[in-house]
N, C-alpha and C positions, 0 to 999 in steps of 0.2 A: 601461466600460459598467456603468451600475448593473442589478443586478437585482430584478425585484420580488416583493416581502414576500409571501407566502401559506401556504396549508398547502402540509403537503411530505408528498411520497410514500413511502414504504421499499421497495426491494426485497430480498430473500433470494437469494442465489445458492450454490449447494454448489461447494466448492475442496477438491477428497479428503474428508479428513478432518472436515473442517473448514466451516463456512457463512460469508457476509460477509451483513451488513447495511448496504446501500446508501441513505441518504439523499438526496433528489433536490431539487431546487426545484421551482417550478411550471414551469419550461419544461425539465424534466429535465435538469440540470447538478448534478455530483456535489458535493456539500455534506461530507459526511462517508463513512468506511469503517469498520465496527466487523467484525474479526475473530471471529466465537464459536465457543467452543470444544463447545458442546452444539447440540442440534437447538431452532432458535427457535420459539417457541408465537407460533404465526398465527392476526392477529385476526380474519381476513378483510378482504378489500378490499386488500390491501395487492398491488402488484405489478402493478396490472391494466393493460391498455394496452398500444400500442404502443411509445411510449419504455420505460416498465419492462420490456419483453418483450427490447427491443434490450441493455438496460443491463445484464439477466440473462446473455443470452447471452453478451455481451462478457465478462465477470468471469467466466463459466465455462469460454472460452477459452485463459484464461489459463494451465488445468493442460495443456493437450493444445498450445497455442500462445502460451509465453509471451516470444517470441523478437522481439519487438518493442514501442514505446508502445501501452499502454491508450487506443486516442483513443477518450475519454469527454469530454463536455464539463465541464469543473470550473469551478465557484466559485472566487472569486479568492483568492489568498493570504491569509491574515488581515493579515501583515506586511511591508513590501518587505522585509524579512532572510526571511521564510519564502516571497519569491516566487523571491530567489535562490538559496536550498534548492532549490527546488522543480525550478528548470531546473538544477541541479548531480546532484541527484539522477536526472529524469528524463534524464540523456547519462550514468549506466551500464550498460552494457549488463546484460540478462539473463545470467546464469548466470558475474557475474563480482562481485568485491568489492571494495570501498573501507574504508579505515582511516579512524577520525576523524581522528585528525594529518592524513593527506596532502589528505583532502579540507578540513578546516580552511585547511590551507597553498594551497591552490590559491585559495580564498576569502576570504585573509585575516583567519581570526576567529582562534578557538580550539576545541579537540578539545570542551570542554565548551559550547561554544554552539551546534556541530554535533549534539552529544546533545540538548540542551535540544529542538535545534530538530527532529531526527526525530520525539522521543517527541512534541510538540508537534505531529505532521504529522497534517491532517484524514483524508486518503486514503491510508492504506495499501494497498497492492499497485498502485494506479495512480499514484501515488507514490513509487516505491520506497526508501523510508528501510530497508528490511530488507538490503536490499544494503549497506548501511554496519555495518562491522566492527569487533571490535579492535583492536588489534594482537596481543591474546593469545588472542583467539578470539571468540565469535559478536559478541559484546557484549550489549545490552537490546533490546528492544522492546516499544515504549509504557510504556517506565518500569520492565519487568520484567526481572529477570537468572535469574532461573528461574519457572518454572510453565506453564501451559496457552499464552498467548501468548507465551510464551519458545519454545515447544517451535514451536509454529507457524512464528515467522522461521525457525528450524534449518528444519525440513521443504518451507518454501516455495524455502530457499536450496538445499537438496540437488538439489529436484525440478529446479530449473531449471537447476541446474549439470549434470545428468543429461540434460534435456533440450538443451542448447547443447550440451555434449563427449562426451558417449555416457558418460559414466564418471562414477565417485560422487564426491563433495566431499570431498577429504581438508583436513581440520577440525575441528581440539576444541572 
């Protein structure tokens, strides 16, 4: 199903710490997730409406209920390799974690087209490429091995390990 070209919405949603900016299409279908690690400067107008109201809530669920898929509707893969990412990714469960190797291995690629292809991923947290790990510990996310969106995967992957087992992530 193609979708059609137009302006696109943003919403802001707060996750702890931390804010998401949600890009929408015209028939609110999730296009992108941008993590920020600061409070976003609002231009107005942004967020207005009933689909951004719903799109809000959804993504704010996620801290207090993130034990199941984000059904958000999303934009299609950019690539069939990023659309099988995409369902590899979305069947790990919350509050559990996957290695590039074995996920590689199930997929037939390799560990580094698995990296390519998270950091690569439109939709982080409805997507969850942050569930894919080391094997020596956190790994990247979006490209980073340390700093503000480094710290983020850590904190989103604690939160939900906490929330799923009652008990903290033990993990360097």
């Amino acid at each position: 199903m193609r979708r059609e070209s137009g302006p696109r919405r943003s919403v802001i949603a707060r996750l702890g710490p931390y804010w998401l900016r949600a890009d929408l299409d015209v028939q609110g279908a999730l296009l992108r997730i941008q993590p920020l690690t600061e409070p976003p400067a609002f231009r107005g107008g942004e967020g207005t409406g009933p689909v951004a109201a719903e799109v809000r809530t959804r993504l704010e669920q996620v801290l207090s209920r993130p034990l199941g898929p984000l059904r958000l509707p999303r934009g299609p893969a950019p690539t069939p390799f990023q659309q099988r990412l995409r369902t590899a990714l979305l069947a790990i469960p919350p509050g559990q974690v996957q290695t590039y190797g074995a996920l590689a291995r199930a997929m037939g690629t390799s560990a580094r087209a698995i990296g390519a292809g998270c950091r690569a991923n439109p939709l982080p947290v409805a997507v969850p490429c942050h569930r894919v790990v080391s094997a020596r510990g956190f790994g990247g996310f979006a490209g980073a091995v340390a700093g503000p969106l480094h710290a983020f995967k850590i904190w989103l992957l604690r939160h939900e390990h906490q929330l799923a087992h009652g008990t903290p992530l033990e993990m360097e």
